[in-house]
Every structure is written in structure tokens, then in C-alpha cells.
N, C-alpha and C positions, 0 to 999 in steps of 0.2 A: 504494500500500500504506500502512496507515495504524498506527504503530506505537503503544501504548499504553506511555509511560514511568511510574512510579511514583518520587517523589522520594523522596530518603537525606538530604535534609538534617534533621540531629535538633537543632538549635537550633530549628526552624520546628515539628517535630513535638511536641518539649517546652514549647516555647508555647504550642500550642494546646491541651494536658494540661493544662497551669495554666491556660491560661484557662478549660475546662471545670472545672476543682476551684474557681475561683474564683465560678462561674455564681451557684449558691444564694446565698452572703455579697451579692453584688455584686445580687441582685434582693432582698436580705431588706435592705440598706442603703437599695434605691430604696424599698421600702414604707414603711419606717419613717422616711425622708425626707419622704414624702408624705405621711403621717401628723401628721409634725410640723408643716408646713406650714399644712396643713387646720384645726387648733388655731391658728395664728398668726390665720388669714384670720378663721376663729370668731371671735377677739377682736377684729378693725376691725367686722365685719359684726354678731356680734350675740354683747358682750360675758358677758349673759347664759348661756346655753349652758357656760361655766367656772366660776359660781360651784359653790360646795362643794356646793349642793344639789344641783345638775343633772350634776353627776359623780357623786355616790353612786347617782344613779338611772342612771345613763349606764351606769354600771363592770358592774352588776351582767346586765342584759340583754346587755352586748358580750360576757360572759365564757360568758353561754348558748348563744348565736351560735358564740362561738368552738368550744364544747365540739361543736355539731353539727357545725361547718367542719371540725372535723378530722376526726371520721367518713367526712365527702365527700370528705377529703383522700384519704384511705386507699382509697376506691373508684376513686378517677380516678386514683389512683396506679398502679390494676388495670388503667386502660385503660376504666372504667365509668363510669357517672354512677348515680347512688341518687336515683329520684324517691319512694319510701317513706320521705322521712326527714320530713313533715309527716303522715304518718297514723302513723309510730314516735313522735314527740313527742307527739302530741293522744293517744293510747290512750295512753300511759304516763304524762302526765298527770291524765286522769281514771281509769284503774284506781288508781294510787297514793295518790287520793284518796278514793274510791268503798271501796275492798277496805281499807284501813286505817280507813275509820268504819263499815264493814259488819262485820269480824271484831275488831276493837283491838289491831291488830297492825301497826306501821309497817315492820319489820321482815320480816312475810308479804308486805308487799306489795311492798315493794323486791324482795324475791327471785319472788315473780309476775312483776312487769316484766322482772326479768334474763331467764327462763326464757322469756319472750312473745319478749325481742329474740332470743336468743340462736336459738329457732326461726324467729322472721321471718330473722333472717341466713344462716343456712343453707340457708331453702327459695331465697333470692334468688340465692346462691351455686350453689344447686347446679342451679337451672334453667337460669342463666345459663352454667354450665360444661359440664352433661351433654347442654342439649339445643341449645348453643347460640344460644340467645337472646340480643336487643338488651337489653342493659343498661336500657335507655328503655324497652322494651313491658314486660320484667319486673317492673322494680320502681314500673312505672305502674300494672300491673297489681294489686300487692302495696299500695300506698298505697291503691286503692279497697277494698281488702279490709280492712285496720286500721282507714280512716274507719268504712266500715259498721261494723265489729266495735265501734269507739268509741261509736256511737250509738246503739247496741243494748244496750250495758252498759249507757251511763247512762241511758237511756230519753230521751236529750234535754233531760235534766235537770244540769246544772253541779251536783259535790258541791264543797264546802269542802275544801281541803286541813288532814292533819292538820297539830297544832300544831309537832308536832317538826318537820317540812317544812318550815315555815313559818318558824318560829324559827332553822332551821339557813340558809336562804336569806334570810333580812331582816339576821340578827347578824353582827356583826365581830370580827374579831379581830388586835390592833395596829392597828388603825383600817382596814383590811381587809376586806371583805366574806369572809364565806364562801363565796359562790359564785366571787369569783374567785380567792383560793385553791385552789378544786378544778378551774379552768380551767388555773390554771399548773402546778400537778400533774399534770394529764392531757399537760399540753404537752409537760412534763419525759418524762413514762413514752412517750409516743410519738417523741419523737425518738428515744429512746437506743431503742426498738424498733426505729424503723424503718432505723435508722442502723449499728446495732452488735449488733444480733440477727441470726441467719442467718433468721429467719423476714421480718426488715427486707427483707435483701438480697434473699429470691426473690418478696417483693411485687415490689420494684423491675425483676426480672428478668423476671418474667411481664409485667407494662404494659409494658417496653422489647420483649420480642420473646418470644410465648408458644411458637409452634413449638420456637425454640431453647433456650429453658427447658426445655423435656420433653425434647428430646434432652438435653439435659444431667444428665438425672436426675429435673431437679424433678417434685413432685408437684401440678400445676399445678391440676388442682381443686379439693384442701385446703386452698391457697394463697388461692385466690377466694374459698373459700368459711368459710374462717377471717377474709380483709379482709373479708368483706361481716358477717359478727357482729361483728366490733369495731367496725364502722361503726353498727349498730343498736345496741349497746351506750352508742355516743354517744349517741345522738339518743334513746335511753331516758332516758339521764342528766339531758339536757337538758331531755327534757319531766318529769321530777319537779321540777327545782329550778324549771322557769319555774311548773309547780304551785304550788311553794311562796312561790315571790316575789309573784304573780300573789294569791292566796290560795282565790281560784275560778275554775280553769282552766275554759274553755268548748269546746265540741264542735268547734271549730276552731283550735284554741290554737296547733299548729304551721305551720297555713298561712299562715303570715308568715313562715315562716324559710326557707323552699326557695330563693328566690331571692337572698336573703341570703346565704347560707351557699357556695351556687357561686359567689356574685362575692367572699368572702372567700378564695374558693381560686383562685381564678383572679388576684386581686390581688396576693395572698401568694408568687404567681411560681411555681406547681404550674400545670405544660402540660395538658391536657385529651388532650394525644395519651398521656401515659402513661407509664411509666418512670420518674420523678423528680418527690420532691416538698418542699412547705418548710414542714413545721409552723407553724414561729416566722413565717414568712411570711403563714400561714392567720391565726394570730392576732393578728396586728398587721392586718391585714387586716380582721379581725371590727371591732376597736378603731375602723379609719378608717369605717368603714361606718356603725358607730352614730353617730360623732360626725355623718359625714355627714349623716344621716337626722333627727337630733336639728337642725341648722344647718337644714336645709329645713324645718325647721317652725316652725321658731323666725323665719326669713323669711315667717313666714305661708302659704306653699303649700300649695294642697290635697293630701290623702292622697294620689292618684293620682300627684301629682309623683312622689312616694318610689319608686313601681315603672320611671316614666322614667328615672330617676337611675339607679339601681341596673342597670337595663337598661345603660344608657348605659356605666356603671361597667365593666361586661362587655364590653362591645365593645373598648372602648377599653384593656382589657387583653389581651384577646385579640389584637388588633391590635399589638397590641407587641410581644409573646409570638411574632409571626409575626416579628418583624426580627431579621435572623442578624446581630446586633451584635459577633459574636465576628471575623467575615468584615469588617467594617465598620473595627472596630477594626485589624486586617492591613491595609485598603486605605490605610488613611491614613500607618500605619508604613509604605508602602510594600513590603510584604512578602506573599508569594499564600496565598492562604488553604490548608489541608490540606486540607479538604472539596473544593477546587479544584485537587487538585495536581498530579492527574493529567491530560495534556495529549497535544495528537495533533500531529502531526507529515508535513508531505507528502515522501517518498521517489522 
């Protein structure tokens, strides 16, 4: 007979609480360790890469990066992945540019992109919730429909970004850029959303366990389908300012940042399985990514490296993300893990 004990000890069980409250801090400390690092190695390897030039150009692309990374955060927070977020930045790109020199209205055309994302996020949302659907065919599906829609606005033809775009993404302010300014603003409003809003908590709750959300009340569709617009809302964002830094977005302006932008969230210590995730993590994450990308080039390597790396970057996050370091940490105090507590016994 095999008896199933469950243990009472609560100094083991309040450990392993703190150790889980502790997770996020302790994987936002490993990013921005790494991070620090990465800048140290920059300076033996290729000094260059630090001067003040190649930071002002560095800062401002990490912080666009950042702005889509968090979008992606807020998906895979769902339990989802967002492959629409390279045809959401290239169409909000070129409309914001195209629809502001076609009407003279910078202001029409920001609120066109809002109105584009806010429906892209919805229909993405609500396919993925009502009928079911793989996060990945969805919004696979949904990126070839904004490319095409992008290419058929502009006829193929790159417009100029207006000047106010332009001027608000190139200028600083306290020696500052503007665009990252509006990165660490966005970073700000997303934590304390996702953190300290009840709409924070039932993202969190639906990627942790969606059955038991809905028993519990939540409204788990509106839930998906409200993360997947503020996800678009990013990556609209993202694709106006890269418009405007850039000054002639081109018909594929955001298919450089898909990849990017998942291995910033995966870096940043946000699980792919769902339930929890680390803003501040994403965005230190975007930061290590550019400097990265920016060192490999600067080593001469061809473009192609950049997509090995970043691959590579992924994995190797992943892979780490897989080691139950909390059970790890127990094995070495000598003490049994609580995910292992329960044990059998022969009678």
C-alpha cells in the first residue's frame, strides 16, 4: 500500500514563497549583470562601439526594440507568441508617413495607426480566444495581411516621414533622446499595469492557468483580447518612431525586429510557458541585444551572423529558463525541495 504524505513543515514552505517572490528581482539582476558585462567585453574587443557617437545611435533603436519587446511581453504573458508584430510596425510606419503628407495632419495619422492597431489586436484576440486558435497560425496569418495591406498603401513606394516624427525621434531632451524617454514611460505604465492593476493580475492568471481563470470568474476572452491591443499598440508605436528616426521607412521596416524583440523577452526572464513576466527584464534585455548586434558588426561579421546570434541568444535563454534553480538552491542547503515534498512510503 503506498501512502501519499504531504509535509507541514512551514519554514520549508515559507522559503520556497520567498524564493518565488524573489524569482523576477533575482532574473532582472542576472540581465542587467549581463548586460553590464557585454559593455565591459565591448570595451577590450572593440572600444569603439562606446564612444558618445555610437551610443546616441545605439540608445535610440534599443528603446524601439524595447517598446515592441514589451508588447511581446504582454502576449507570452497570455501564454501566446505575436508573429504580427513586423507587419504592425512596417504598416504603421509607412501609413504614419504616407497619410500625414497625403492629408497634413500628423495628428490624423497617429490616430489612423491607433484605430489600425487597436482593430489588428482585437481581431488577433478574438480568433485566438473564440475559435481557438494557435497563437502562431493567427497572428502568422494576420502579419501577411498588414504586409500586403502595407504594400498596397504605399504602392511600393517609401514616403518621407513627416517632420514633426522626425524631429520628435532624432531630438533630446537633458541630453536624452526622445525616443527613449517614451521607452521608459511605457516601461513605467506597464509595470504598474501589469503589476498593480486587476487587469495586470488576470493577464497573469489566464497565461498561468486559463480553465481556472474562468472558473474563477474571469472574463478570459476580454482578457486576451485587450493583451493582444496593447501588444499592437506597441508595435504601432514602435513602427512610427522607427519612421521617424529612420526618416524613410521602407516596405519592410519591421522585419528586423521579430526576432529581436522575442529574444528580449525571453532574456529579460519572461517564461514562454506563460503566467509571469519582467518588463524591466524585456528592457534591459532590448539594451543587451543592441549592444550585442552593434559588437558583431563592429567585429566585422557578416549580417547573417546577427540572426545566428540572436538565435543562439534564444536558446541559451531558454535553456536556462528550463533549470528549476529554486530546487537547486534547496539541494545544496541540504533541504527537499516543496515541489518534491510529497513522498511515498512502502507499508
Amino acid at each position: 500500500m503506498t501512502t501519499t504524505i504531504q509535509p507541514t513543515d512551514p519554514a520549508s514552505t515559507g522559503h520556497l514563497a520567498r524564493l518565488r517572490h524573489r524569482m523576477p528581482s533575482n532574473q532582472t539582476a542576472s540581465v542587467i549583470g549581463v548586460t553590464i558585462a557585454l559593455f565591459v567585453l565591448s570595451w577590450f574587443l572593440a572600444p569603439g562601439t562606446l564612444s558618445s557617437s555610437s551610443i546616441d545611435s545605439l540608445l535610440p533603436y534599443a528603446s524601439i526594440l524595447a517598446i515592441a519587446a514589451i508588447g511581446q511581453t504582454i502576449v507570452v504573458m497570455l501564454k501566446g507568441i505575436d508573429l504580427s508584430l513586423p507587419g504592425m510596425m512596417t504598416l504603421a510606419a509607412l501609413v504614419s508617413s504616407k497619410f500625414a503628407n497625403d492629408h497634413g495632419s500628423i495628428l490624423a495619422a497617429l490616430l489612423v495607426v491607433a484605430l489600425v492597431a487597436v482593430l489588428v489586436g482585437a481581431i488577433n484576440g478574438f480568433v485566438v480566444s473564440a475559435f481557438s486558435v494557435s497563437p502562431l497560425v493567427a497572428t502568422l496569418a494576420m502579419n501577411a495581411v498588414l504586409l500586403g495591406a502595407a504594400l498596397a498603401y504605399s504602392g511600393g513606394t517609401p514616403t518621407r516621414a513627416p517632420d514633426g516624427v522626425a524631429s520628435f525621434a532624432l531630438e533630446k531632451s537633458f541630453g536624452v533622446s526622445h525616443t527613449v524617454w517614451l521607452a521608459l514611460l511605457l516601461m513605467v505604465v506597464t509595470i504598474f499595469a501589469t503589476g498593480r492593476t486587476t487587469w495586470g493580475r488576470r493577464i497573469i492568471s489566464v497565461g498561468a492557468n486559463e480553465r481556472a481563470a474562468h472558473v474563477a470568474g474571469v472574463r478570459t476572452s476580454a482578457i486576451k483580447i485587450t493583451g493582444y491591443i496593447a501588444a499592437a499598440l506597441c508595435y504601432a508605436g514602435a513602427g512610427v518612431l522607427l519612421a521617424g528616426y529612420v526618416s524613410t521607412p521602407n516596405t519592410d521596416a519591421g522585419n528586423s525586429y521579430l526576432l529581436p524583440a522575442i529574444a528580449a523577452v525571453v532574456v529579460g526572464g519572461t517564461a514562454l510557458t506563460g503566467g509571469r513576466g519582467n518588463i524591466l527584464g524585456t528592457a534591459v534585455g532590448a539594451l543587451f541585444l543592441s549592444q550585442l548586434t552593434q559588437l558583431v558588426f563592429s567585429l566585422g561579421a557578416p549580417s547573417s551572423t546577427q540572426y545566428l546570434v540572436q538565435a543562439a541568444v534564444i536558446a541559451v535563454a531558454v535553456a536556462i529558463q528550463q533549470q528549476d534553480f529554486g530546487r537547486l538552491v534547496q539541494a545544496i542547503r541540504g533541504r527537499p525541495s516543496a515541489d518534491l515534498a510529497t513522498f511515498t512510503r512502502e507499508r
